[in-house]
N, C-alpha and C positions, 0 to 999 in steps of 0.2 A: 380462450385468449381474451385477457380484458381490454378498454380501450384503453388507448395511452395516449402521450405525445411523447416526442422525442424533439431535443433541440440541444445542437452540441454545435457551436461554431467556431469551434478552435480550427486553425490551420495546423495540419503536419508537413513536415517536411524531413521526409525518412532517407536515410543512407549515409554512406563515406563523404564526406569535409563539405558537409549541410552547412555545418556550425560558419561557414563562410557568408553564408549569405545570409548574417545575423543582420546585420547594417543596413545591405541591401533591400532585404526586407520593411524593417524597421522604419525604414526613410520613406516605403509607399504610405506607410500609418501617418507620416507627420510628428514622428517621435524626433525631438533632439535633445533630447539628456533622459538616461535610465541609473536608476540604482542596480546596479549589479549583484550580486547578493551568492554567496559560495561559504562550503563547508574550511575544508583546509587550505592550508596553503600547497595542497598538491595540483590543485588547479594552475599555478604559476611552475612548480616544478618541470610538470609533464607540457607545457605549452599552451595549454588552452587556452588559458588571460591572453597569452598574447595575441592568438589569433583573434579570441573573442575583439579584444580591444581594438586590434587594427582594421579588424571590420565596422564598426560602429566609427573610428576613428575618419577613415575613407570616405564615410557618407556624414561625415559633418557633425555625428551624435557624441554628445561629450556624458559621460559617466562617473557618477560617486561610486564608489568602493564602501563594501558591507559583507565584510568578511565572519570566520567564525562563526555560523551558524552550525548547530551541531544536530546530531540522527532525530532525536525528539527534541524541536525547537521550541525554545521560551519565551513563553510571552517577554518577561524584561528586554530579551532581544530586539523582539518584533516591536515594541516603544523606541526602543534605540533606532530602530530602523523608520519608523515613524518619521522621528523628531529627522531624520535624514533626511528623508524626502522631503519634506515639508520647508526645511534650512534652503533646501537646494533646487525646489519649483522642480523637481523632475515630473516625465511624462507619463514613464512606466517603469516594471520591475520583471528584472529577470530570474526566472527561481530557477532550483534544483528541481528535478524529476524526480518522485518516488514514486512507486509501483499504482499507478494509474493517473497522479497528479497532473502528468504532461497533457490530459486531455478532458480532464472534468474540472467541477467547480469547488471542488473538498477539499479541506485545509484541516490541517489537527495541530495544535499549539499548546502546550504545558506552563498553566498557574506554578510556576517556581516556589513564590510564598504559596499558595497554600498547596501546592502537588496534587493538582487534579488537571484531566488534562481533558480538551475539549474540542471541536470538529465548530465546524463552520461551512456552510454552503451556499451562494445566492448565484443569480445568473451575473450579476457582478463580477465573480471571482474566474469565468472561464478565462483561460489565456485565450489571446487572439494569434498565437505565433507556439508551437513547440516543434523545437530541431531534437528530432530524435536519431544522433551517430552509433549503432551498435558497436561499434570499432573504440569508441571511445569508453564502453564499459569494459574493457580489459583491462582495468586497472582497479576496479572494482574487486576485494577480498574475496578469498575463498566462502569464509564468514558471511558477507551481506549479497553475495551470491544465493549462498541457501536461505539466507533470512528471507529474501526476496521472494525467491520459491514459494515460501510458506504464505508468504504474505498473497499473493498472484491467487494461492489455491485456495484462501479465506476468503478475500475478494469475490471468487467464482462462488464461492458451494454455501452462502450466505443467503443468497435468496431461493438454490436450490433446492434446500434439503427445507427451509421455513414457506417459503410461500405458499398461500392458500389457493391461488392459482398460478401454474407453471407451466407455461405452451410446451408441446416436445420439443418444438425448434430451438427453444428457447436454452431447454436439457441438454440439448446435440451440441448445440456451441459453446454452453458450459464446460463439457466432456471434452470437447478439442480442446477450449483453451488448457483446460487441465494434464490430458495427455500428451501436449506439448511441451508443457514445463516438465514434467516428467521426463520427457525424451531429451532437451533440451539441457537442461539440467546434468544430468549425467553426462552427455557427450561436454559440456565446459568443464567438467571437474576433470575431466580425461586430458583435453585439449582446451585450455581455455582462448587461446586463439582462434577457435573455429568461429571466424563470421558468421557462417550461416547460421550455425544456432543459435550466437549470441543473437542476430536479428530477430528470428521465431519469439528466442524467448524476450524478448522486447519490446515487439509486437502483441504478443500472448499478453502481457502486463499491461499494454495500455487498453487490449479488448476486453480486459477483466471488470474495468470500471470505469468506462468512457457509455455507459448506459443503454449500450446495445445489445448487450447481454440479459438486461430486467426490462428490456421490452415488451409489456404486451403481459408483465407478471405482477399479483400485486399479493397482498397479505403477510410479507416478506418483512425481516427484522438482522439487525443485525451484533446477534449474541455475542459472535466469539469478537469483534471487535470491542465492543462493553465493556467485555473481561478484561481482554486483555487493557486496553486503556489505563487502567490502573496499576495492573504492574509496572508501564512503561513510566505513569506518574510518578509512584513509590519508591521505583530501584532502578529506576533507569535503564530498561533491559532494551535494547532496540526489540522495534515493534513486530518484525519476523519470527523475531526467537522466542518474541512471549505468545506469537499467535499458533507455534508449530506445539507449544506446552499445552495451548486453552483448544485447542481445535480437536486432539482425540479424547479427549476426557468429555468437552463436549458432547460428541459425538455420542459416547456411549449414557451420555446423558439419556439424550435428545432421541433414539433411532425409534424409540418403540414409538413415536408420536408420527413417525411418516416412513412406515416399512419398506413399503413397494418402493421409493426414493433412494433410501437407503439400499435397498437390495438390487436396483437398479446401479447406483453407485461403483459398487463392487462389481457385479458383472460387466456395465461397462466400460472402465479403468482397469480394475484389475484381472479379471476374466475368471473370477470368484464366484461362488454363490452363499445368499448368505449375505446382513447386516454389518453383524458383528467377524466375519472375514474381513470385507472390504476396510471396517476402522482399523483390524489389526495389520491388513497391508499397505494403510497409509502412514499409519504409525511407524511401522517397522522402515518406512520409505525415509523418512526423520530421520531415524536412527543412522540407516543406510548413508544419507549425505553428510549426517553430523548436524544439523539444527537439533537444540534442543526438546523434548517430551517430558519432563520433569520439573516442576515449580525448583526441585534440590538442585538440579543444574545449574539453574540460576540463583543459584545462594539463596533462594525462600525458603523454610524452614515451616512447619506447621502453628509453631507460635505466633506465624507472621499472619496467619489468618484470619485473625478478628480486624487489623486495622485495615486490611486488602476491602473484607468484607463491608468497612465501616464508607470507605473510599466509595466502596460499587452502589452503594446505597444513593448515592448523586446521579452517577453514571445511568445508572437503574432509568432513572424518574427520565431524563437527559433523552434517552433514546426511546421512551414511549413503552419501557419494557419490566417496568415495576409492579404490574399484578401478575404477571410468567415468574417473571427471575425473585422471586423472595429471595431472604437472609437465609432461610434453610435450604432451597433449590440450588444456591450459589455454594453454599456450604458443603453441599454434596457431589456438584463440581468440580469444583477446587480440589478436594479430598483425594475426586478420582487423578489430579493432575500431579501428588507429592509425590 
């Protein structure tokens, strides 16, 4: 186990009508006016502007509106939201949660003109506040339910399956989070009202990448995010659905470079034996929820594979991963994901 440090000072605040004590909160920081910042307008359909609003409202905190943010956000947006804050001397910003965002410091943003899309991290960027309501994700598609899935088990099995040292403990609580969403997963597609497992797997999402998980691990890279980044740049694919395509083609990339991992893996997750079982019962697990496993899924096409390629070649250099992942390594990847 290498040394580490670990430092994550985000506050949670987990369970049923958290989202209340937005204000309250908000007001022990000294916060009085926030850009607010939301995908659709189903935030106001379903309630939760208002609540949000009349909580910050109660405690004195006045709010710009910054709507329209969409699944892979644009930089030209994030300028627009800029020039907001900036008009309007606000304090602080309220974002959307995505599958670990609500408790680390990573951010991904898509160059619109030029379609490459790109990750940011500093201790700067931690939230100091996320309300995580599991109750409030049931309104959440059946669609970015399973996207999420994928995204949660890309998260986990990135430093798993790469690192050059990987404590067991480390392995163990990879494997829960995993076999969590797994279980979790399923019983929502059945029951999407089930609290409890919306919570698990909610919870599973934020322990996937709030950095207690690559504790104590280091030599670790993270491939299938690279990849995929680029489709999500190129075609717009949200980020689940092109990670569920880039994760078993990876996979069968990648196994002969860390067997025992691998074979691990499968046994146990799936209760396999065997590398190449364990990729084909995650793969088959895709198939099973409906995320996509084929570039063709997503309307890519084989032609489309020089300019993906030409893209990844940034992406490459970006993540420290450009003497591994050649033009020809990617090409062979890719290939296995049409």
């Amino acid at each position: 186990m290498d040394n580490f440090s670990f430092y994550n000072p985000t506050r949670i605040e987990f369970g049923t009508d958290k989202e209340r004590l937005i204000g309250e909160i908000l007001a022990q920081y000294g916060i009085k006016k926030v850009l607010l910042t939301y995908g659709s307008e189903r935030i106001k359909a379903d309630g939760l502007f208002d609540v949000v609003s009349a909580s910050l409202g109660n405690h004195g905190i006045r709010f710009v509106e910054c709507g329209g943010i969409v699944s892979n956000p644009l930089l030209s947006r994030v300028r627009e939201a800029i020039a907001l804050a900036r008009e309007h001397s606000v304090d602080a910003i309220l974002t959307l949660a995505a599958t670990g965002s609500e408790m680390n410091s990573g951010a991904v943003v898509t160059n619109d003109d030029t379609r490459e899309k790109f990750a940011i991290n500093s201790v700067h960027t931690f939230p100091k506040l996320s309300i995580v309501n599991p109750a409030l994700m049931q309104t959440v598609s059946r669609d970015y339910l399973v996207y999420s899935a994928a995204d949660i088990i890309t998260h986990s099995i990135e430093g798993y399956f790469t690192a050059t040292v990987q404590p067991a403990i480390q392995s163990r609580l990879v494997e829960s989070v995993i076999a969590t969403v797994l279980e979790t997963t399923e019983a929502l597609l059945a029951d999407p009202t089930d609290y409890n497992a919306r919570a698990e797997f909610a919870w599973a999402s934020t322990l996937a990448l709030n950095g207690l998980t690559y504790a104590g691990t280091s030599g670790f890279g993270y491939p299938n995010h690279m990849i995929e980044h680029s489709l999500s740049a190129l075609f717009n694919v949200p980020h689940g659905a092109g990670l569920s395509v880039v994760m078993p083609a990876w996979m069968k990339w990648y196994q002969g470079q860390h067997p025992a991992q691998f074979e691990r893996f499968a046994e146990r997750i799936f209760g396999l034996q065997g590398a190449e079982e364990g990729i084909a019962a995650l793969e088959q697990w895709f198939d099973k929820i409906g995320t996509p496993t084929r570039l063709s899924q997503l309307g890519i096409t084989e032609a489309e594979l020089p300019a993906i390629l030409d893209n990844l070649a940034g992406n490459a250099r970006w993540f420290g991963l450009a003497e591994t992942y050649t033009r020809d390594v990617l090409t062979e990847i890719l290939r296995k994901a049409l």
